[in-house]
C-alpha positions in Angstrom: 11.7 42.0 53.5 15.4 42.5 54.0 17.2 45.4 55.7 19.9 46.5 53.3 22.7 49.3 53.6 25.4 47.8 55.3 25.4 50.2 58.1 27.5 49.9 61.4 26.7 52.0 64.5 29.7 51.2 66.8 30.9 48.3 65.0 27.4 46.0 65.3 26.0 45.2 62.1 22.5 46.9 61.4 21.8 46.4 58.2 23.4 44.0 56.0 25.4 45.0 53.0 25.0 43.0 49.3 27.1 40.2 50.2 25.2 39.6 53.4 21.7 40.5 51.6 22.4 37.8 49.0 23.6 34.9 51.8 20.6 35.4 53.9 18.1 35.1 50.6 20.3 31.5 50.0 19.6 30.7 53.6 15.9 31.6 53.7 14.6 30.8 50.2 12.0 33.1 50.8 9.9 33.3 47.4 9.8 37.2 47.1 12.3 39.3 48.4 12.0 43.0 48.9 14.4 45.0 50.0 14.2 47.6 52.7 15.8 50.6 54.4 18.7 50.2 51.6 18.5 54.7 51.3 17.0 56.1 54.5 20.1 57.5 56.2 23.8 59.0 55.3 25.4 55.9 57.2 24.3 53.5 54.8 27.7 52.2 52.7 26.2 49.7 50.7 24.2 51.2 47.7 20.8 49.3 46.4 22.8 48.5 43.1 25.8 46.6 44.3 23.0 44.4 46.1 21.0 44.5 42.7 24.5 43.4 41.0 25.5 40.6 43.7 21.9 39.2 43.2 21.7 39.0 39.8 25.3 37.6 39.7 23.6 34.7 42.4 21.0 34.3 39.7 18.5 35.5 42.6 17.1 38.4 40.0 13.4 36.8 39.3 12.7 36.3 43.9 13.2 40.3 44.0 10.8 42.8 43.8 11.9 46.3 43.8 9.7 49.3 45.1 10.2 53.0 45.2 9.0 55.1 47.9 5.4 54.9 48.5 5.1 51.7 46.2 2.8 48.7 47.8 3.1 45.2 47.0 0.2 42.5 48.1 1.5 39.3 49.3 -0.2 36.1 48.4 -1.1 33.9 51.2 -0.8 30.4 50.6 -3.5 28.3 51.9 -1.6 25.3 53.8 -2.7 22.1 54.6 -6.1 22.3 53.3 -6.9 25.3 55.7 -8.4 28.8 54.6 -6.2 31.5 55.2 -7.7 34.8 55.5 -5.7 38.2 55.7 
């Protein structure tokens, strides 16, 4: 999950913006991605689709999924190492 909205409260970053949001998925290479906190307050100045257009453009598209308000997504837990993994 990454925090989106490229918000500032007295100059420190709080959220990233689309530029940031896409750097930090190239970084991690997490295998799903959803973004977070991208509409929740007036201060945010980076809008869901310029992040949805900077990913796509990154060819990140198919590691994001999307969710309105409300919306749940499972996870799958890998088993690693021959190990059962419970959750």
């Amino acid at each position: 999950m990454i925090h989106l909205g490229g918000t500032r409260v007295l100059g420190i970053l709080v959220t990233m913006d689309d530029e940031q949001g896409v750097e930090a998925i190239k970084i991690i290479q997490p295998e799903t991605v959803i973004p977070i906190h991208f509409n929740d307050y007036d201060v945010f100045k980076s809008p869901l689709e310029d992040f949805k257009r900077a990913a796509e453009k990154a060819g990140l598209s198919e590691k994001i999924v999307y969710l309105a308000h409300g919306e749940t997504y499972n996870f799958e837990i890998p088993a690693s190492h021959g190990r059962q993994v419970s959750a």
